[in-house]
C-alpha positions in Angstrom: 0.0 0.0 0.0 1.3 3.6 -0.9 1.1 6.1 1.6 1.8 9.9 0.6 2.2 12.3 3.6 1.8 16.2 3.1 1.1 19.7 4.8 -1.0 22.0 2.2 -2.4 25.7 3.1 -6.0 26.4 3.3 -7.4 27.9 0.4 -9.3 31.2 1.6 -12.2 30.7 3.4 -13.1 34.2 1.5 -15.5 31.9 -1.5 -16.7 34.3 -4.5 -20.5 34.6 -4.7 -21.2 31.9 -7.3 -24.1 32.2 -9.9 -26.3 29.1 -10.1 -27.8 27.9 -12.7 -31.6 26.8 -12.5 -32.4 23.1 -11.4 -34.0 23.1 -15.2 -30.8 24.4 -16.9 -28.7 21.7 -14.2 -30.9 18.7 -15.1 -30.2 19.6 -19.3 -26.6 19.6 -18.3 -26.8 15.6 -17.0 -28.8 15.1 -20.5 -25.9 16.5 -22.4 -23.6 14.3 -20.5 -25.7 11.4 -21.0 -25.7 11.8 -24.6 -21.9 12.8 -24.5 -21.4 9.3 -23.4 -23.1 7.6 -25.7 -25.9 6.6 -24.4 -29.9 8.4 -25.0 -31.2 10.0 -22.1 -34.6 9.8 -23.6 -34.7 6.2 -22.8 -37.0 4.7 -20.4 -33.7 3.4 -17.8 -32.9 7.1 -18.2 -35.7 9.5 -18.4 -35.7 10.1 -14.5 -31.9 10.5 -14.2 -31.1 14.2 -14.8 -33.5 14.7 -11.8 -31.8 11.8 -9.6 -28.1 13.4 -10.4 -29.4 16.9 -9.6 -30.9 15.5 -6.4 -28.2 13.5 -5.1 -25.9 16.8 -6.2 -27.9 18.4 -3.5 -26.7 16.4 -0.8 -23.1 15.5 -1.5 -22.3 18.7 -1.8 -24.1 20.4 0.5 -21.5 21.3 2.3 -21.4 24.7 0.2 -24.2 25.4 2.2 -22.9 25.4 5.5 -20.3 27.3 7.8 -17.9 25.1 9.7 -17.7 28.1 12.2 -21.4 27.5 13.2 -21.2 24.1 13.8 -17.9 24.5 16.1 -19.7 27.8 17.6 -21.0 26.6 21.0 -18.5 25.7 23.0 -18.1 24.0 26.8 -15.9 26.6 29.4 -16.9 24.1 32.2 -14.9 20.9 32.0 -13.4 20.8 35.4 -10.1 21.5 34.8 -9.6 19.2 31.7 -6.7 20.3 29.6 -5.0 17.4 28.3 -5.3 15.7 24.7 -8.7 15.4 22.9 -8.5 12.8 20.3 -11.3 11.7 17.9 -10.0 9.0 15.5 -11.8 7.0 12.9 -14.5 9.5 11.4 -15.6 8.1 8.1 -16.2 10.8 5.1 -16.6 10.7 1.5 -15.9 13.7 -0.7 -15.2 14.3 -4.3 -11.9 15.6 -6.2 -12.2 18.9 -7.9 -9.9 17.7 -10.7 -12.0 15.0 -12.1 -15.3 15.0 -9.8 -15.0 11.3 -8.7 -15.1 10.4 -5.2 -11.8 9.8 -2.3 -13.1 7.6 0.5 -11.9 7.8 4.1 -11.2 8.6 7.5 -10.5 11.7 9.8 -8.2 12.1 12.9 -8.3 14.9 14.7 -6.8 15.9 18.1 -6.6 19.1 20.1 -5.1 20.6 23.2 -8.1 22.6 25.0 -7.6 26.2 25.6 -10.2 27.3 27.9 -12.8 25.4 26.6 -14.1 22.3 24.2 -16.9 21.6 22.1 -18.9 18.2 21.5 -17.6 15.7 20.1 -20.2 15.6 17.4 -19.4 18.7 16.3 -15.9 17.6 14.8 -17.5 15.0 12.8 -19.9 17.7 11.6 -16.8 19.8 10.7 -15.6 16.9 8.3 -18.5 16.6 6.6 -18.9 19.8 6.0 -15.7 20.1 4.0 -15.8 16.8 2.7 -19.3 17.6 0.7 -17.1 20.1 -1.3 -15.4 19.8 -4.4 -11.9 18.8 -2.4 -8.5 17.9 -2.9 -6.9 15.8 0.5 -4.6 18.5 1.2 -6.7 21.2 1.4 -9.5 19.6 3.0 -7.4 19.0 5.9 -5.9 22.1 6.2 -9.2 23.5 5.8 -10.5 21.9 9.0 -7.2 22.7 11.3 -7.9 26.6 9.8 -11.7 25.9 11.5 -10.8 24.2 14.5 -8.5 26.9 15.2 -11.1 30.3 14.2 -13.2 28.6 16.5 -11.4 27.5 19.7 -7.8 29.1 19.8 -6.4 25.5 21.6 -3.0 25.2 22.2 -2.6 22.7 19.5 -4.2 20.9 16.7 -3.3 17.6 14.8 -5.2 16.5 12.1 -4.8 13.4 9.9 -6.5 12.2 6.7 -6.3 8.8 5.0 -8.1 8.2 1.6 -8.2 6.0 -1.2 -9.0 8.0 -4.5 -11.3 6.4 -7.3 -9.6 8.9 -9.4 -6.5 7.0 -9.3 -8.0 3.4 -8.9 -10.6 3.4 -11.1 -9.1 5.9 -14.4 -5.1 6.8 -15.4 -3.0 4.7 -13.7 -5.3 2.3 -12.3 -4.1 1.1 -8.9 -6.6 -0.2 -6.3 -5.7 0.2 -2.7 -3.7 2.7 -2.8 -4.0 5.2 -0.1 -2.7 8.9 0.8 -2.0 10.4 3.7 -2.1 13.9 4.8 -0.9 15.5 7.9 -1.1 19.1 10.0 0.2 19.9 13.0 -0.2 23.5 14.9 1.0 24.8 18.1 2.3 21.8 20.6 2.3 19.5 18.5 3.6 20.8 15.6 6.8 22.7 18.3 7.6 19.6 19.9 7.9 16.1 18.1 7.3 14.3 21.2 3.5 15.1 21.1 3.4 14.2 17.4 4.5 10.9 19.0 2.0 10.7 21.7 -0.5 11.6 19.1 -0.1 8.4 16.2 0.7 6.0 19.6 -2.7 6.7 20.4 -4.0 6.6 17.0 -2.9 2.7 16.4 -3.9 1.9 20.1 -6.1 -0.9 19.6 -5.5 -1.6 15.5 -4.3 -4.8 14.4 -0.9 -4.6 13.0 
């Protein structure tokens, strides 16, 4: 199995106002595409399809439609003095590459060191989603949710890790199933001293078969 590790910068979270088409105009697109591919969207298998793909459109990417600062926006002051490591591992996402609009597959890590405060656990997974039902690439996804994590509770550190296996490079060009990329950010303590980068992937493979 390959396994790339990188650091990318967060694109600005400043997005241009985009103008979008009409659901009509969207659902002509899919019959264009249908017919570019050789097939007639006119046939009965296909007749309710442009609807279907403008549908399911709606809720993969949804994540255009919401703010990762409101979902991290409530957050817990009273946690009796806890300021060690929070650690969620293992948070399942699918999202789609912005070069060729087929899907990566996989799992978040993310870990903080509180700063006065935490928010629910929930709320992290939300965070994922919300960038993963974008048009993505791995890098800047995961920058993308250290950027929020950090707008939103200041902690003393932040380690996020992303692991994905892209159809775009198993299933078209080069072809090779299984393959998986990594990607990696570290702020504050963990990214000053190595020893909590450490700490952090021990407790990542606590409990994985080797």
């Amino acid at each position: 199995m390959d396994a790339v590790v990188k650091t990318f910068p967060a694109r600005s979270s400043v997005r241009k106002p985009v103008d979008r088409p009409s659901r009509e105009e969207a659902e002509a697109a899919v019959r264009t595409l249908l017919r570019w591919a050789g097939d007639d969207p006119t046939r009965e298998g296909l007749l309710e399809t442009p609807k279907r793909v403008v549908k399911a459109y709606e809720e993969l990417f949804s994540g255009y439609q919401k703010d990762a600062s409101e979902a991290l926006s409530k957050v817990f002051e009273e946690v009796e003095g806890y300021d060690d490591l929070v650690l969620v591992k293992d948070i399942p996402f699918h999202s789609h590459c912005e070069h060729h609009m087929v899907p990566f597959v996989g799992k978040a890590h993310i870990a903080y060191y509180p700063e006065g405060g935490v928010v629910g656990l929930s709320k992290l997974a939300r965070v994922v989603d919300i960038f993963a039902r974008r048009l993505q690439t791995q890098e800047t996804m995961t920058a993308e949710i250290v950027q929020a994590i950090d707008s939103a509770l200041h902690p003393r550190g932040i380690a996020v890790l992303v692991e994905a296996e892209h159809m775009c490079m198993s299933m078209r060009g080069i072809q090779k199933q299984g393959a998986s990329t990594t990607t990696c950010q570290f702020t504050g303590i963990f990214r000053d001293d190595p020893s909590e980068q450490v700490r952090f992937f021990t407790l990542l493979n606590t409990g994985r078969r080797s």
